[in-house]
C-alpha positions, 0 to 999 in steps of 0.5 A: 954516583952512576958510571955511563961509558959511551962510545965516541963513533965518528966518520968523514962523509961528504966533505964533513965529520958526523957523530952516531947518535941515539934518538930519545923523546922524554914527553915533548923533547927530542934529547940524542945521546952518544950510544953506551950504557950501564955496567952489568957487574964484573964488567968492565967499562970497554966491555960494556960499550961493546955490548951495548952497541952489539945489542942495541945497533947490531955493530961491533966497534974497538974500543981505543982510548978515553977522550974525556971524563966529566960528572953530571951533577943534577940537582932534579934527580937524586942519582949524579953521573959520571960520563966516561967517553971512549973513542970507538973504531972500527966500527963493524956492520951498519948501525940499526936500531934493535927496539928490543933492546933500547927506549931509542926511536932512531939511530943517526949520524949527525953533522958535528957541526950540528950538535950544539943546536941539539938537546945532547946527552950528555952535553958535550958537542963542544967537547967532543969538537975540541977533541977531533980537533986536538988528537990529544985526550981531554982527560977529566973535563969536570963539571957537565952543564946539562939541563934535566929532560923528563 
């Protein structure tokens, strides 16, 4: 099983919350996900969230607590994840996309009340609602449902 740490980056903008997202087209389908990445070795799960965000957008975040944890069982693919999702803050600088360093064609805030129409990876827009919403850590969440983008 695969570990993905990601980052949970969140901002109040006119009267609304909204969510980074990276921008991904697999063949015809528009597929967002929250900013993170894979570990290098000897790297640990907060370290690889900074780095990747410093790469692939140009910012520098603190990384707080784990909001929650989930596995993502895909019976297409041989290689399951294990979603681990940080609250990020503080972010440092304007998010800009390095294509040098990321397959992503766009970085954007996206309304949370936007995320349950979006093709999200991992799929999680009602866990992270529930999150903001409780200020309490979610923990493990299990199972992910989450359809196979090719």
């Amino acid at each position: 099983m695969k570990v993905r740490p990601s980052a949970l980056i969140w901002r109040h903008h006119t009267n609304r919350t909204e969510i980074l997202l990276m921008h991904y087209r697999y063949g015809e389908t528009d597929v967002f996900a929250l900013p993170g990445g894979n570990p290098d070795r000897g790297e640990t799960l907060p370290e690889t969230i900074i780095r990747e965000l410093q790469e692939e957008l140009g910012v520098s975040v603190v990384i707080g607590e784990m909001a929650f944890v989930g596995e993502m069982l895909l019976s297409e693919r041989t290689d399951d994840v294990l979603h681990m999702v940080f609250a990020a803050r503080n972010i440092q600088g304007e998010p800009i996309l390095n294509p040098a360093e990321t397959s992503a064609l766009a970085v954007q805030w996206v309304s949370l009340n936007e995320l349950d129409t979006l093709n999200l990876y991992p799929n999680v827009g009602k866990t992270i609602q529930q999150w903001l919403d409780s200020a309490i850590d979610l923990g493990y969440i299990g199972r992910i449902e989450q359809q196979y983008f090719e």
